[in-house]
N, C-alpha and C positions, 0 to 999 in steps of 0.2 A: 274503477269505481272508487270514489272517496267514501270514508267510513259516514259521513252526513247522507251520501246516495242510498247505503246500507239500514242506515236506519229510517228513511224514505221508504223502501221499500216493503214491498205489501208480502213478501214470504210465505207461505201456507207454512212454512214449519222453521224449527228454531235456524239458525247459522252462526257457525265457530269463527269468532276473526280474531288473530294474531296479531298484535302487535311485536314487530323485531329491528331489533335493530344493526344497522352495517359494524360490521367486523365484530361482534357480540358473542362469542364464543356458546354461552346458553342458547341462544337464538339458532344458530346453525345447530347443533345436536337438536332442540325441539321441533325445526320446522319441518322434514322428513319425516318425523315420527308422528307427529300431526298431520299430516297429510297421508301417511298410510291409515290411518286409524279411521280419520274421518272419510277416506275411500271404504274402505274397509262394511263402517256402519253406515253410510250414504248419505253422508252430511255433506251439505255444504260449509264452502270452506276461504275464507277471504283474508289476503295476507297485506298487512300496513306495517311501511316504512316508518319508525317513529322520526325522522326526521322531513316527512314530510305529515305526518296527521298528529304533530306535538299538541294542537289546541284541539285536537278529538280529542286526546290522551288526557289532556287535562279536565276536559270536560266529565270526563265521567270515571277520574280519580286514578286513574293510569298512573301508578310511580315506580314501579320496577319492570325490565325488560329480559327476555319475552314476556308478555303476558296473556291472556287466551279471556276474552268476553264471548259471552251467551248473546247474540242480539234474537229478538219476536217482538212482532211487531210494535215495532218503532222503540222499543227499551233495549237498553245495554246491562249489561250485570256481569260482573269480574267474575271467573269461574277457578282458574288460578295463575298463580305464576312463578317463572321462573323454569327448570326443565326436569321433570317428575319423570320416573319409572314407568308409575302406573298411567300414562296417559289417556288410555280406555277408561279404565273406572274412576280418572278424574271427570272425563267429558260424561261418561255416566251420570256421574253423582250431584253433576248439573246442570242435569236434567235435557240434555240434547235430543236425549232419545228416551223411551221405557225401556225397561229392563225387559 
């Protein structure tokens, strides 16, 4: 799935996608931990190469890597970036899930 597919799509609930990028040191430590999480709370979860979705990335203000967007229906929103601790209560606190 291309991240343009992503945001095509009709979702009934929000989805985490990851932008990361090859040999990124941040990126490998986040993408694991990301993906327990959002198993965890039952998100969905969609992972992009920045060297192949650079003009998504630009699109909707992508400048640092990892970084983790909110996509529903049809909108994207930067949630954060970079590779946090708190990865739960970042994905919490935008708004993936209720508390």
């Amino acid at each position: 799935m291309t991240f343009d597919n992503l945001l095509k799509s009709n979702f009934r609930y929000p989805t985490v996608a990851i932008f990361w990028g090859l040999n990124n040191f941040s990126s490998e430590l986040l993408r694991p931990k990301l993906r327990s999480e959002c198993s965890k709370l039952g998100v969905r979860l969609e992972e992009f190469q920045t060297n192949v979705e650079a003009q998504a990335m630009k699109n909707i203000g992508v400048v640092q890597v990892p970084t983790v967007v909110i996509v529903h229906e049809g909108s994207a929103r930067l949630a954060f970036s970079g590779n946090p601790e708190d990865v739960r209560d970042k994905l919490l606190a935008a708004g993936v899930i209720e508390r």
